[in-house]
N, C-alpha and C positions, 0 to 999 in steps of 0.2 A: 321490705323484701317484695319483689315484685311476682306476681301469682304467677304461674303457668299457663300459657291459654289451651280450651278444652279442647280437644281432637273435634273434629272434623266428622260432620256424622248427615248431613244432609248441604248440597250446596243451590241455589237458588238463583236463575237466570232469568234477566231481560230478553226481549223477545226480539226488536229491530234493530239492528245494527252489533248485539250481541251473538244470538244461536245465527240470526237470517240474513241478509245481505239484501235489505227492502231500500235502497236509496232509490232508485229510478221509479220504484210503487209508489213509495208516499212523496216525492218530489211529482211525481204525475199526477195523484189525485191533486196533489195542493193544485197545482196549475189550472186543471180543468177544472176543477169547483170553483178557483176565482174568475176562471174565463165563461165560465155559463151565468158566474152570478153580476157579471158587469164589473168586479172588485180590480183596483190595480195590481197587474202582476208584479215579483215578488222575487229578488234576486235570489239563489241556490243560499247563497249564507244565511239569509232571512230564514228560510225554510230548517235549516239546519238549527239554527236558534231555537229553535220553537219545538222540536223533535225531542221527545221523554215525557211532555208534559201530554194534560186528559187533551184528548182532541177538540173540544168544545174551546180549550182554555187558549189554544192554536191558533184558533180561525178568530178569536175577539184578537187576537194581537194583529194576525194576518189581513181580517179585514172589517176593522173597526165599524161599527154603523151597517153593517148590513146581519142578516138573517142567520143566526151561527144555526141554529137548528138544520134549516137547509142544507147550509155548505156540511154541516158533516155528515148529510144524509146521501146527498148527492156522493160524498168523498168514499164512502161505506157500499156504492152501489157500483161504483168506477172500481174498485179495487177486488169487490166480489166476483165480478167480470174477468180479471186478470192476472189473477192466479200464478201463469207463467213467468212471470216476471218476478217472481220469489226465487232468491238462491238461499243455498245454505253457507253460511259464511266455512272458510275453508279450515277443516279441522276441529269442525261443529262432531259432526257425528263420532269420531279419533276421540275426541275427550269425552262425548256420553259414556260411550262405550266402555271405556277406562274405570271410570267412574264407577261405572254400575257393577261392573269384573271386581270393585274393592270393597260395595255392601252399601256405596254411597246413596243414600233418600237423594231425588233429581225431582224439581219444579220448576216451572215458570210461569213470573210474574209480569205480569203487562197490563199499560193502558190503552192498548187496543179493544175491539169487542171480541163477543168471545168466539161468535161463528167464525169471524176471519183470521185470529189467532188461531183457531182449532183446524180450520181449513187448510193454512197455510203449513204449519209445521208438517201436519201428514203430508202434506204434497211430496216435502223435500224427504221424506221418513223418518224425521227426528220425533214426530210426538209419539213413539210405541215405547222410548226410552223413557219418557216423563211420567212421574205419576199423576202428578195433578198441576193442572192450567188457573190460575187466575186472573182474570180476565176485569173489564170496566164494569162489569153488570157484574161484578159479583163482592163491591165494594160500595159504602155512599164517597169514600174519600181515596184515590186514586194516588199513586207515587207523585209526587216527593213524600207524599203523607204515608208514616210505615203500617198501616191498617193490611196494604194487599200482602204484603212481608209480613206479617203476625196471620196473615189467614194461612197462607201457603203453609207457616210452620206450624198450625194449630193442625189443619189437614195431615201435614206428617208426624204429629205427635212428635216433635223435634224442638228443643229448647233453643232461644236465640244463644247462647255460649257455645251452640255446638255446629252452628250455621253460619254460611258463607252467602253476600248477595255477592253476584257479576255483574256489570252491566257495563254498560258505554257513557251513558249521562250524567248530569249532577243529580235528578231527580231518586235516580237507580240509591248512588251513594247514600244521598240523604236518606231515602228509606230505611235500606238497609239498618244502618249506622243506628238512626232511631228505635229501630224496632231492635235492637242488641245484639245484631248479626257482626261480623267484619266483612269486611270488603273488601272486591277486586275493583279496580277502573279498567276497561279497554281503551286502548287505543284508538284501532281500526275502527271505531265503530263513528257515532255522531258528536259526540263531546267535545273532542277538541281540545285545547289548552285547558279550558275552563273545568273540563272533567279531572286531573292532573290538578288543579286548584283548589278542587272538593276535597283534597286530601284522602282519597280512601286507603287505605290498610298496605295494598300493595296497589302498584301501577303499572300494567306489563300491554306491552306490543300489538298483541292479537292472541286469539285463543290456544292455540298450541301452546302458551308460557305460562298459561291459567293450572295445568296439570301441574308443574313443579311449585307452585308457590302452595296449593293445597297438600302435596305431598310433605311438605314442610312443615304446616301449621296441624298434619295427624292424619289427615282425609284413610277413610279406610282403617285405622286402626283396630277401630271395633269390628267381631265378626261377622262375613257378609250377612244379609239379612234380605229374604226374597219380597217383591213389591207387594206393598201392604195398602188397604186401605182400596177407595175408588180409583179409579182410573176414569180417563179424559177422553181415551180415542174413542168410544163409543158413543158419547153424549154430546153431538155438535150441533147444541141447538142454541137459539139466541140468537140477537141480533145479526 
């Protein structure tokens, strides 16, 4: 007899091409950190490839033989600069909101740093919705590996059977997945076929179809519960 699965008690999101709409951000820092460091540029698919994983793990694939230190120093200094160029992907804010209206624990997980993930969300006004950010500095083993997913739900006192990862890439899945959560894939975001190949849990279009698949597996069943714990918008400090 096949169990039941547990409602739905906290859900746990990717940060680029999931909540934000950072394609033109991080396809521009790639470019300019290989164009100051001498490295060959690097077709849009290249770039997409390489997108989920730690950024250090990017620039050795992107430009083999030269100085990754640099390139993600430079990439981190280009992108802190340019801020405007962050959207929020359309019906980001539509499904916090929902969410949080049902008693839903809200994170996010990323292998970004933490000052430019913490920067960026408030810009667009989704991080006042999140309780807690985990960020590259705040892991030694970053997604695909489920460490940043087991901190986020140690942070919400949330058991992985009761937790949902989102994201766009395979790295998001594998996390998740490992760390005991279920999963969404997006679409819309970086992934691509190959995200749809990681097999996660469900597989939907873009974020507005993220709400009924959670209203399915329980999301909100249990009674709301007001945000617990630290919060993120005040401490943007880091990298």
């Amino acid at each position: 007899m096949t169990s039941r699965p547990q409602p739905v008690s906290a859900v746990l999101f990717d940060v680029d091409g999931t909540l934000l709409d950072t394609e033109a951000y991080i396809f521009g820092a790639f470019s300019a950190a290989l164009a100051q460091a001498g490295a060959a540029p690097q077709p849009v698919e290249r770039y997409r490839a390489v997108v989920g994983h730690p950024l250090e793990q990017c620039y050795r694939e992107l430009a083999p033989g030269h100085d990754v230190a640099s390139l993600c120093a430079f990439h981190r200094r280009w992108q802190a600069a340019r801020l405007e160029m962050v959207r929020p992907m359309p019906g980001a804010g539509d499904l916090l909101a929902a969410l949080r209206q049902r008693g839903v624990r809200l994170a996010a997980v990323t292998n970004r740093s933490r000052q430019s993930s913490l920067a960026s969300l408030d810009r667009v006004g989704l991080l006042a919705s999140i309780e807690t950010v985990v960020s590259s500095e705040d892991v030694a083993r970053q997604k695909p590996d489920p460490e940043p997913v087991r901190l986020a739900l140690g942070r919400l006192d949330v058991a992985p059977a009761h937790a949902v990862m989102v994201g766009d890439t395979v790295a998001d899945v594998e996390a998740g997945r490992a760390a005991g959560a279920r999963t969404i894939g997006l679409a819309a975001g970086f992934g691509g076929e190959a995200l749809a190949a990681s097999l996660p849990d469900a597989f939907v279009p873009a974020l507005p179809d993220v709400l009924p698949v959670l209203l399915r597996w329980g999301a909100g069943h249990w009674p709301p519960r007001g945000l617990q714990g630290r919060t993120d918008r005040d401490t943007m400090t880091g990298e």
